[in-house]
N, C-alpha and C positions, 0 to 999 in steps of 0.2 A: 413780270412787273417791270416792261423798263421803260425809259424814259421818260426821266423829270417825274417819277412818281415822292409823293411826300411821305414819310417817315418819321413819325415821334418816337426819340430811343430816350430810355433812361440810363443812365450808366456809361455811358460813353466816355468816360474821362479814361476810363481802365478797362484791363481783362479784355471778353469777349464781347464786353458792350464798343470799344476801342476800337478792336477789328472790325466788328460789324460797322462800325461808322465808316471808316475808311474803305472799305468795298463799296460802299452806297453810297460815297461821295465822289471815289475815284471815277464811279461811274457816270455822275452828273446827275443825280437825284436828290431832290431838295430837303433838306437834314431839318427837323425842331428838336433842338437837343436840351432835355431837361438837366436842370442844375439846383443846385440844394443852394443856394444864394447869388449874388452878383458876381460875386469874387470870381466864383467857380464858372458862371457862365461867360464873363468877360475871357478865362479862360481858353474855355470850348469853341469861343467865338475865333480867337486865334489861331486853334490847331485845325480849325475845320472853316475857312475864306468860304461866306457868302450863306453858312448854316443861320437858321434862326436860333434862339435862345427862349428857352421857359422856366421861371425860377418859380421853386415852391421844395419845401422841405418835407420830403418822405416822409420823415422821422415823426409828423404831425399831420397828420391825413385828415386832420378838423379842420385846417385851416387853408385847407390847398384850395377847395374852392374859392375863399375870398380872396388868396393869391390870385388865381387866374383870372380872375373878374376885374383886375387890373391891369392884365397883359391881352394882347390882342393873339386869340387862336387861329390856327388855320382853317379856311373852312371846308376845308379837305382832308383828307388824314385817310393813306390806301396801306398804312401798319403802322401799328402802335406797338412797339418792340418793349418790352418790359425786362430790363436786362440788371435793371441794379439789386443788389440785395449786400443784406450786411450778418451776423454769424460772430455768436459769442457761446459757446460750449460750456457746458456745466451736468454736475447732476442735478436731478430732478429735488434732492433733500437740499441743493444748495442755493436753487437758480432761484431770484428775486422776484416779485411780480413788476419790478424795474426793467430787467434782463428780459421776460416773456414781453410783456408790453411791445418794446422797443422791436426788436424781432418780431412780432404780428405787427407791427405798425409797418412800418418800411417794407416789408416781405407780402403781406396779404392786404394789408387793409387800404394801402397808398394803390398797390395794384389795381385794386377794386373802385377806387374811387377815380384815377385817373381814366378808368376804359369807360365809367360811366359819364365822364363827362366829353369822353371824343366818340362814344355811340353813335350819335347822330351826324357825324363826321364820316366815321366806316360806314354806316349805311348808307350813306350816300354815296358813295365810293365802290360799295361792296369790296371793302377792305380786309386787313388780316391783322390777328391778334395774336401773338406771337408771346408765350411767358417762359423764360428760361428758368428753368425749377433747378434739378438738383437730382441727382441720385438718392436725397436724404428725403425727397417728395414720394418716395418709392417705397422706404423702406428707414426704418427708424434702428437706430446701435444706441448703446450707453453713450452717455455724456452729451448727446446731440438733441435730447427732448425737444427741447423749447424752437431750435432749429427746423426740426424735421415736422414738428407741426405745424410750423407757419406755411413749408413747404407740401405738406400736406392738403393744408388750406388753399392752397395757391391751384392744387392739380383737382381739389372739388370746384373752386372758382372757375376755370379753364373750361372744366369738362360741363357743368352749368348754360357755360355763356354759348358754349359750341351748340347745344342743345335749344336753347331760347333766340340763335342769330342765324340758325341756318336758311332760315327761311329766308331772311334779306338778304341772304348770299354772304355775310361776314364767315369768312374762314379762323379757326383759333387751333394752332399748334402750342403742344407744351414740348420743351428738347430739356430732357434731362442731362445733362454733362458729370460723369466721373469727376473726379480731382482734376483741374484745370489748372494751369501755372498761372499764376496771380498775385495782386498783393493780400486778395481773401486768401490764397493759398498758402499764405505763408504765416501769416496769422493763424492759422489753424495750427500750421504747425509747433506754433510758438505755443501754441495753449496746449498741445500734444506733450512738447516736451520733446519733439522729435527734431534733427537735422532735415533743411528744407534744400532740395534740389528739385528743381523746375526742373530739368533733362526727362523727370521719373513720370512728367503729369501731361496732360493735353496740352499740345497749343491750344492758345483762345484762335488763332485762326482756323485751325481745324474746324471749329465749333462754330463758329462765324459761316464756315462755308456749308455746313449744314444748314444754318438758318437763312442764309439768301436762300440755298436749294429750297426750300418750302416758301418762301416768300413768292419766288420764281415761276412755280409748277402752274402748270396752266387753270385754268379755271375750272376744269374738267372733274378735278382730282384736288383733293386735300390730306394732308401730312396732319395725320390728331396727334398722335405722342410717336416724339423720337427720344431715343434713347444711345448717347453716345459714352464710351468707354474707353480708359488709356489701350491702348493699341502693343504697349510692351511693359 
């Protein structure tokens, strides 16, 4: 995919939505970087000369379509990278239907709504849909419920659309990443209770260079689930 191809990322202000951005821009390919208000995309706009911007708040995935209906889309879209996510730990006797909400909201349900409204975008492209899940998409521990279900939701959603879009040619990769050094990574830590050293976890550009690698791969071949892990 090279050359001036367009890419809607979510999450790019941090982590491995970050890296991903800056590979894809280093490159000279045309960046719609989604922001949870103006603030944040006036932002993005900054750290990334010549990106477009899309505001609409995850966290409300009622409202995103009437957002959008007020920003002009692109009407090409060759990946829709779905990189943002947010992650509050609890047990299951403790977790609020506040706490669950908020985490299917932003994690599955914003996902689902934004690929439905750039569908007819990647179809037309025969484009790729890319969702960055989670190791906790894989596999559920104590304290992670409410997490690992939206993540769970996200890799039935994934495997769904790969199923219903092959036909148009839409390709959809899910990449599970381990513990990744971040600022979710250290939030986590902090609800652990544990000391945080980034040294111990993935780079996000490791993980970044995963997801070009499947963005990249020729038309021939498509990457359905990758799964990447700390290395030491």
């Amino acid at each position: 995919m090279a050359g001036m191809a367009t890419h809607v990322i979510t999450g790019a202000g941090s982590g491995i939505g970050a890296a991903v951005a800056r590979r894809l821009h280093a490159r000279g390919d045309d960046l719609v970087l989604h922001a949870r208000d103006a603030g944040r995309a006036k932002e993005l706009a900054a750290e990334f000369p010549g990106a477009r911007t899309l505001v609409g708040d995850l966290a409300d995935p009622d409202r995103l379509s009437w957002a959008f209906s007020h920003q002009t889309l692109p009407d090409r879209v060759d990946s829709l990278l779905h990189i943002a996510g947010v992650i509050d730990l609890g047990r299951v006797g403790d977790l609020t239907p506040k706490t669950w909400r908020h985490q299917l909201d932003v994690n599955l349900l914003s996902p689902a709504e934004l690929t439905r409204h750039f569908l007819p975008q990647l179809r037309l492209a025969q484009g790729h849909v890319v969702f960055v899940n989670s190791g906790s998409g894989l596999n559920a521990y104590a304290d992670w419920a409410a997490y690992a279900a939206s993540k769970h939701g996200l890799k039935a959603l994934a495997d769904s659309l790969r199923h219903e879009e092959h036909a148009n040619g839409v390709r959809v990769t899910s990449v599970y990443p381990g513990r990744t050094a971040s600022a979710m990574q250290a939030k986590v830590h902090q609800q652990e209770g544990k000391e945080y050293d980034p040294s111990k976890w993935i780079d996000p550009e490791s993980v970044a260079t995963t997801i070009v690698m499947a963005l990249d791969l020729p038309k021939d071949a498509e990457v359905n689930d990758l799964t990447v892990r700390p290395g030491r």
